[in-house]
TIRO-14817 format. One record per residue (C-alpha): residue number from 1; residue in one letter; chain; y, z negated, x. Coordinates in steps of 0.2 Angstrom, whole numbers, m for minus. Each point is the difference from the previous one (the first is absolute). Example, Ala and Ser with C-alpha at 12.3 -4.5 7.8 and 13.67 -1.06 7.14 Angstrom:
BEGIN
(1 "a" "A" (m22 m39 62));
(2 "s" "A" (17 3 6));
//
This chain:
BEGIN
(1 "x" "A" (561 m417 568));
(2 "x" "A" (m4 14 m12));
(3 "x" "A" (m5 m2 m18));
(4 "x" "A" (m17 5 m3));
(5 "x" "A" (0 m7 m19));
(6 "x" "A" (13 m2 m13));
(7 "x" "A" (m2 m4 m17));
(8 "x" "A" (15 m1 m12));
(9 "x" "A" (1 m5 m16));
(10 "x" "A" (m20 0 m4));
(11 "x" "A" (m5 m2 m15));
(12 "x" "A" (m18 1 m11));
(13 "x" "A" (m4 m2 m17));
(14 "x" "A" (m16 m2 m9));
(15 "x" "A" (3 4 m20));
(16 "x" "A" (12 m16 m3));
(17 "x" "A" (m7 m9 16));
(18 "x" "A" (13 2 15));
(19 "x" "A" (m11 m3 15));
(20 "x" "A" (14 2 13));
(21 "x" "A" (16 0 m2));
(22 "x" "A" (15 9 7));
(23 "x" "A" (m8 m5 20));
(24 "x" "A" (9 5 16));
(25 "x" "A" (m5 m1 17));
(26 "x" "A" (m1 9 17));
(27 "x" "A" (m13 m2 16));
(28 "x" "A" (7 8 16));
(29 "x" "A" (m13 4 13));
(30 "x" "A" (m5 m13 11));
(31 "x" "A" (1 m13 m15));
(32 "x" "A" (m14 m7 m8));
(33 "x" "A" (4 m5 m19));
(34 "x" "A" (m9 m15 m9));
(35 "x" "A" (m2 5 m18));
(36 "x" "A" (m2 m17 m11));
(37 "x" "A" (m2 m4 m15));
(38 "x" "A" (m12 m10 m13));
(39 "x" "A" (m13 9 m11));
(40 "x" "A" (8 13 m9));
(41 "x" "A" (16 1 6));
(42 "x" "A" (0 19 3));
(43 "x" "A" (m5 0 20));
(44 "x" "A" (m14 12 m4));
(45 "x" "A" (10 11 m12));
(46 "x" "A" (16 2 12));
(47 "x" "A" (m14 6 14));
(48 "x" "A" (m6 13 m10));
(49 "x" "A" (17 7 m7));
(50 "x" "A" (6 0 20));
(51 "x" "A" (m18 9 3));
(52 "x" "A" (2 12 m13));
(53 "x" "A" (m17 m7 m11));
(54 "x" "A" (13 m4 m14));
(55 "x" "A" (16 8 m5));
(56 "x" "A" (16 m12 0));
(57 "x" "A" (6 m1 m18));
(58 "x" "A" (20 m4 7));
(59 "x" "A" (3 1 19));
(60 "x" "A" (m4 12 17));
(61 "x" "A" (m9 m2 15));
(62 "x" "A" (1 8 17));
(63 "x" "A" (m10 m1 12));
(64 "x" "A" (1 7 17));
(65 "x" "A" (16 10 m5));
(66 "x" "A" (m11 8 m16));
(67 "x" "A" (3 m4 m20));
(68 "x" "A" (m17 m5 m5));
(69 "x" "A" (2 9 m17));
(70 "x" "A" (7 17 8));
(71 "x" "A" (m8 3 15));
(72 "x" "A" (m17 m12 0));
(73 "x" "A" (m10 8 10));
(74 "x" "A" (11 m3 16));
(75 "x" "A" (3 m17 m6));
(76 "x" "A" (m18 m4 m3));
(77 "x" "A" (m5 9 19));
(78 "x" "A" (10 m13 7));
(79 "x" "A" (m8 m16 m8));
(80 "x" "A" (m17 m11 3));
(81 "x" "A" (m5 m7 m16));
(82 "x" "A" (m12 m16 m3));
(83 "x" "A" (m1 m3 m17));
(84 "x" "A" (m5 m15 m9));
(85 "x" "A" (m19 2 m1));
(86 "x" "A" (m3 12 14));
(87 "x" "A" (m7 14 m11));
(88 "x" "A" (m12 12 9));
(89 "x" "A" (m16 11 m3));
(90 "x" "A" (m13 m13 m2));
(91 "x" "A" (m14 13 5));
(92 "x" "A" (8 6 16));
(93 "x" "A" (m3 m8 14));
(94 "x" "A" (15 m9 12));
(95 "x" "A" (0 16 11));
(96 "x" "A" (m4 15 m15));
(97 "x" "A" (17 m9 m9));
(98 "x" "A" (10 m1 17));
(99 "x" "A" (m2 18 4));
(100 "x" "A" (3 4 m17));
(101 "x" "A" (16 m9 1));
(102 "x" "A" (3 9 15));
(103 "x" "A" (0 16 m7));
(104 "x" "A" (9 m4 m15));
(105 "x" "A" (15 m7 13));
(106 "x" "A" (m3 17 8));
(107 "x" "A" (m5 m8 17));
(108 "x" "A" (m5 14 10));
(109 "x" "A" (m19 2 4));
(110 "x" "A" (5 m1 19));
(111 "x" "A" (8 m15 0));
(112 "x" "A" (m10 m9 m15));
(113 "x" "A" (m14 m8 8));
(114 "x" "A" (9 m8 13));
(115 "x" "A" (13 m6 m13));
(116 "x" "A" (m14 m8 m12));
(117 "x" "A" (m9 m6 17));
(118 "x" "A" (17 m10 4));
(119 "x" "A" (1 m6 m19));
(120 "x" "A" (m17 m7 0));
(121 "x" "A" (4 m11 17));
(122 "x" "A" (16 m8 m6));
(123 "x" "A" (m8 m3 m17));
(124 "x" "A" (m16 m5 6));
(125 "x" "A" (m12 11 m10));
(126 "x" "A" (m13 5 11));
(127 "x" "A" (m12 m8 m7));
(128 "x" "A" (0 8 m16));
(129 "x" "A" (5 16 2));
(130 "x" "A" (m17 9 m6));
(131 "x" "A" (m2 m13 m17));
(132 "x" "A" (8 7 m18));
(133 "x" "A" (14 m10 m3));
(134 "x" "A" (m7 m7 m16));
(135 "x" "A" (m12 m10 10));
(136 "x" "A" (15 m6 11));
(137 "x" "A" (5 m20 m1));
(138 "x" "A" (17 m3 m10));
(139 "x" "A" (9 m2 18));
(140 "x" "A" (m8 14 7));
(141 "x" "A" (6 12 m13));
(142 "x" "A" (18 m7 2));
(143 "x" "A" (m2 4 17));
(144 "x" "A" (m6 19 m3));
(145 "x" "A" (13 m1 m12));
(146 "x" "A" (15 m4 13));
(147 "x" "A" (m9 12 10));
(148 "x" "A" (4 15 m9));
(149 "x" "A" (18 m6 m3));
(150 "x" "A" (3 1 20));
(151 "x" "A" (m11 15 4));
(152 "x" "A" (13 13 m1));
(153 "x" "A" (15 m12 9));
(154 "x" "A" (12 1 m14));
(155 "x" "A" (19 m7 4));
(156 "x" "A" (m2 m11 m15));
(157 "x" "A" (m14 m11 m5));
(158 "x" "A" (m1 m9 m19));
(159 "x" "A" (m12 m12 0));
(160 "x" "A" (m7 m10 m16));
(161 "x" "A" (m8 m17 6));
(162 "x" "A" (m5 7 17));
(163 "x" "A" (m11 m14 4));
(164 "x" "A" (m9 m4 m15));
(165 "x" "A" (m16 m4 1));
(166 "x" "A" (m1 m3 19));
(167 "x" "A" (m7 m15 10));
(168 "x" "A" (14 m10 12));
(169 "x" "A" (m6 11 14));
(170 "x" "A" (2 17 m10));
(171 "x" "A" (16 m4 m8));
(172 "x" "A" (7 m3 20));
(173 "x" "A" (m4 14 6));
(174 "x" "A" (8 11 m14));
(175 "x" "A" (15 m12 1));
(176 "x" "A" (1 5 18));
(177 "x" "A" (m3 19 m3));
(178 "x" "A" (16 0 m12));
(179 "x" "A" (9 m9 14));
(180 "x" "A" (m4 13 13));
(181 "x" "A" (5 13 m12));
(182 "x" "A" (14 m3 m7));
(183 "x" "A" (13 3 14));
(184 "x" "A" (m3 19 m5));
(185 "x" "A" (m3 m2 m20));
(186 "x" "A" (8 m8 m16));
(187 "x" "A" (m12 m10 m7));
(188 "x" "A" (1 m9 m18));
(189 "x" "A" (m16 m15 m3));
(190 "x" "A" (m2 m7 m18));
(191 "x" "A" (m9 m14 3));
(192 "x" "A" (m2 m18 m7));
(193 "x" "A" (m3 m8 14));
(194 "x" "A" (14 m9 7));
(195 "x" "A" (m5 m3 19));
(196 "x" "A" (m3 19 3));
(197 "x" "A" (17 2 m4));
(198 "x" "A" (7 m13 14));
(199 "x" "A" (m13 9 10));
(200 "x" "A" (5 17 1));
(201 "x" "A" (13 5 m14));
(202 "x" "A" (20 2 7));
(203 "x" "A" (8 m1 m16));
(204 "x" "A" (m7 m5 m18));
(205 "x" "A" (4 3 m16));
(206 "x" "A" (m5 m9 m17));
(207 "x" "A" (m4 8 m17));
(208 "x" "A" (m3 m10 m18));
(209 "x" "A" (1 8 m16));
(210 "x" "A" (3 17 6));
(211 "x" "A" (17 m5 8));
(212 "x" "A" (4 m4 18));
(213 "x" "A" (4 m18 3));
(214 "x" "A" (m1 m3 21));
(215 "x" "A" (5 12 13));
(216 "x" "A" (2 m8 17));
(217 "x" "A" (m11 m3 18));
(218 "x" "A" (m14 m13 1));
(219 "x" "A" (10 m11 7));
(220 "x" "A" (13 2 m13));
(221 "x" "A" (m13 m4 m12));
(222 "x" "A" (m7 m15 7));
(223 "x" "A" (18 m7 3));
(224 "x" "A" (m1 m2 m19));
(225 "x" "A" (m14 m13 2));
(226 "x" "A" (3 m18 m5));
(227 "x" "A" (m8 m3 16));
(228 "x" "A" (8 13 11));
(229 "x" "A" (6 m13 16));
(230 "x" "A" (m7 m16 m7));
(231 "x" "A" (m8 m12 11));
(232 "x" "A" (m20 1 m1));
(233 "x" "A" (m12 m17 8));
(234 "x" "A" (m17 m2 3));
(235 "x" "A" (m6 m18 1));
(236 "x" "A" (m15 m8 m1));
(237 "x" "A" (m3 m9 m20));
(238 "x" "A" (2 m19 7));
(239 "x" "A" (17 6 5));
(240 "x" "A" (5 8 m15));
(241 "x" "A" (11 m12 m8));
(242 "x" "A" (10 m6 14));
(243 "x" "A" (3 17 4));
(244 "x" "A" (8 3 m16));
(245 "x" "A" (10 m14 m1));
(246 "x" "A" (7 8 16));
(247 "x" "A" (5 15 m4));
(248 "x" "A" (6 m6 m18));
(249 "x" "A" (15 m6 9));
(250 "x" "A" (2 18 6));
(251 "x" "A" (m2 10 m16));
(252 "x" "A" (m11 5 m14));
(253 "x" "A" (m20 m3 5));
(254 "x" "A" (m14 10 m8));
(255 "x" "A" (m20 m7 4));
(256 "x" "A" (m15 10 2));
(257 "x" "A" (m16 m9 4));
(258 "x" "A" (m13 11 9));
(259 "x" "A" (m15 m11 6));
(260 "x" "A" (2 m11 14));
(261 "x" "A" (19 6 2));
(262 "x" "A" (14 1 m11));
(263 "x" "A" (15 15 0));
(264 "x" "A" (18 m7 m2));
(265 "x" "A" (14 12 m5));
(266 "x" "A" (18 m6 5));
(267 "x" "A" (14 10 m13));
(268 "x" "A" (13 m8 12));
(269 "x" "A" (18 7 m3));
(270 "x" "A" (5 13 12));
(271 "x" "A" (6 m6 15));
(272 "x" "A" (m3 0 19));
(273 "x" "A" (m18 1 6));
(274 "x" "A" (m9 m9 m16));
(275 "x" "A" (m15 1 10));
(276 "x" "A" (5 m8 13));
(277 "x" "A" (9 m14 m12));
(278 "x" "A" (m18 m2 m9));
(279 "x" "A" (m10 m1 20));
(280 "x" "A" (13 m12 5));
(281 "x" "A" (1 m12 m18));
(282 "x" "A" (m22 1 1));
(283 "x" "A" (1 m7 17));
(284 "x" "A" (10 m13 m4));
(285 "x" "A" (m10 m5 m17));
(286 "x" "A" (m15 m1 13));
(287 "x" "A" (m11 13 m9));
(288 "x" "A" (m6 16 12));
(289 "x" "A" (m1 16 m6));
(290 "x" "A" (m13 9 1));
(291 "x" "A" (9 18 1));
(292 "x" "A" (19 4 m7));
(293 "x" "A" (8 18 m4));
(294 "x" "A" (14 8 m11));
(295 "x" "A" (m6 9 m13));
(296 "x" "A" (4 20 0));
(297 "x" "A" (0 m2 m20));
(298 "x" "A" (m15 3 m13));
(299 "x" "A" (m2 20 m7));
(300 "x" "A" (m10 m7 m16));
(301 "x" "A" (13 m12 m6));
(302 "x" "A" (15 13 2));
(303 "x" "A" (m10 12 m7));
(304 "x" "A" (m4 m9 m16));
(305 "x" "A" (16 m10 0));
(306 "x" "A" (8 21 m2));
(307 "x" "A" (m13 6 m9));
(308 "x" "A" (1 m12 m15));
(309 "x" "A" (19 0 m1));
(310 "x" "A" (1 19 m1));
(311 "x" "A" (m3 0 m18));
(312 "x" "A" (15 m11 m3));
(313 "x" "A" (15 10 11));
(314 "x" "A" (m8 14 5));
(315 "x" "A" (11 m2 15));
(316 "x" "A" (m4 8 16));
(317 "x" "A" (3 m7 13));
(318 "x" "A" (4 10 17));
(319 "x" "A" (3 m9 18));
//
């Protein structure tokens, strides 16, 4: 696939702060990139240096075949941008700001109002084309915002926190849009939000203190997990302890309570089927379970467990 983004050897500095530090990474089209990392890390600052908001203090960045410090204006044709925020023109309205965008992108006139028509469907804007933006709702204006990042139908697409501020409902249908286009695109989402990472992103890669730490697939990520393939039961509370004295002879057990049932985690050691070994050693204990499944692995736990270590090795670790 070819390389849409490559970043090597990024680096920025703030006066004696080093926000991110010496970063490499490449997105190829048809991948969508996860871009992680707690509060602070430098997610925000490496968008904007790969954007060309902010100069690189060490380091270069192509995109689309073009150096973003020699030849930026090809580099910046050929990228959608949604910043952190989704700054716009409070006073214009969703359609005055489109078509303004439109002409700065140098859409042509004969082709612009179809385009923004077809824009407005797949981000649902309808509705509030004619209102300023200022008066918009905080998912709304994200949603303009994202708008404008799509409207000239760049090869690459940056995206800060793509879904912030939308409902479930809103935050699936843009989940689904970036699906849709990503077989032509190379995308790159910062986000915090660990699920939309397992929902849409092919490859993911973590930052903390300025430094890359994680660079590996979803999967990859999740096979880090404590619970990646343990064994997880539902039963109802009255079962609860013979339950556990069940599975104890198979492995580690970790209880959840949750109402009128109770979630059992089997850490068996690996071996042959442990699912199967916990349905079969259940039955035999006389206890029904209410539902069984093998856990694909928890985001949260790997993410903090990398996360909090980064600051002791620095190591990064690549799969």
């Amino acid at each position: 696939m070819e390389t849409l983004i490559e970043v090597n050897g990024l680096s920025k500095n703030f006066g004696t702060l080093r926000a991110v530090d010496d970063v490499s990474l490449e997105v190829r089209r048809g991948e969508v990139l996860g871009f992680l990392g707690p509060n602070g890390a430098g997610k925000s600052t490496t968008m904007k240096m790969i954007t060309g908001f902010l100069a690189p203090s060490a380091g270069h960045i192509r995109v689309a075949g073009f150096d973003i410090d020699t030849h930026p204006l090809e580099a910046k044709a050929r990228i959608g941008y949604l910043p952190e925020g989704a700054p716009a023109y409070g006073e214009m309205t969703a359609a005055g700001f489109l078509d303004f965008i439109a002409d700065v992108r140098g859409i042509a006139r004969a082709h612009r109002a179809a385009r923004i028509r077809e824009v407005v469907e797949q981000i649902h804007l309808e509705r509030v084309l004619e209102q300023r933006i200022e008066t918009l709702s905080k998912g709304f204006k994200r949603r303009v915002g994202l708008a404008q990042a799509i409207l000239h139908d760049p090869e690459i697409l940056i995206m800060d926190e793509p879904t912030d501020g939308l409902d479930p409902n809103q935050k699936h249908e843009v989940r689904t849009l970036i699906q849709a286009m990503a077989p032509t695109k190379a995308i790159l989402i910062s986000t915090h939000i660990l699920e939309e990472v397992d929902a849409v992103c092919t490859r993911a890669v973590i930052i903390a203190q300025g430094r890359l730490i994680f660079s590996g697939t979803p999967r990859e990520l999740a096979a880090r997990s404590r619970y990646h393939n343990a064994v997880t039961v539902i039963v109802a509370t009255d079962a609860v302890e013979p339950a556990r004295a069940a599975l104890a002879t198979l492995g580690e057990v970790e209880t959840r309570g949750n109402g009128s049932d109770a979630r059992l985690t089997l850490f068996a050691p690996p071996g042959e089927n442990p699912a199967a070994r916990a349905r079969a050693t259940l039955a035999d204990a006389g206890v029904a379970a209410q539902e069984l499944f093998i856990e694909h692995g928890h985001l949260d736990e790997v993410f903090r467990s990398i996360t909090l270590s980064a600051g002791d090795s620095g190591e990064v670790h690549r799969t």
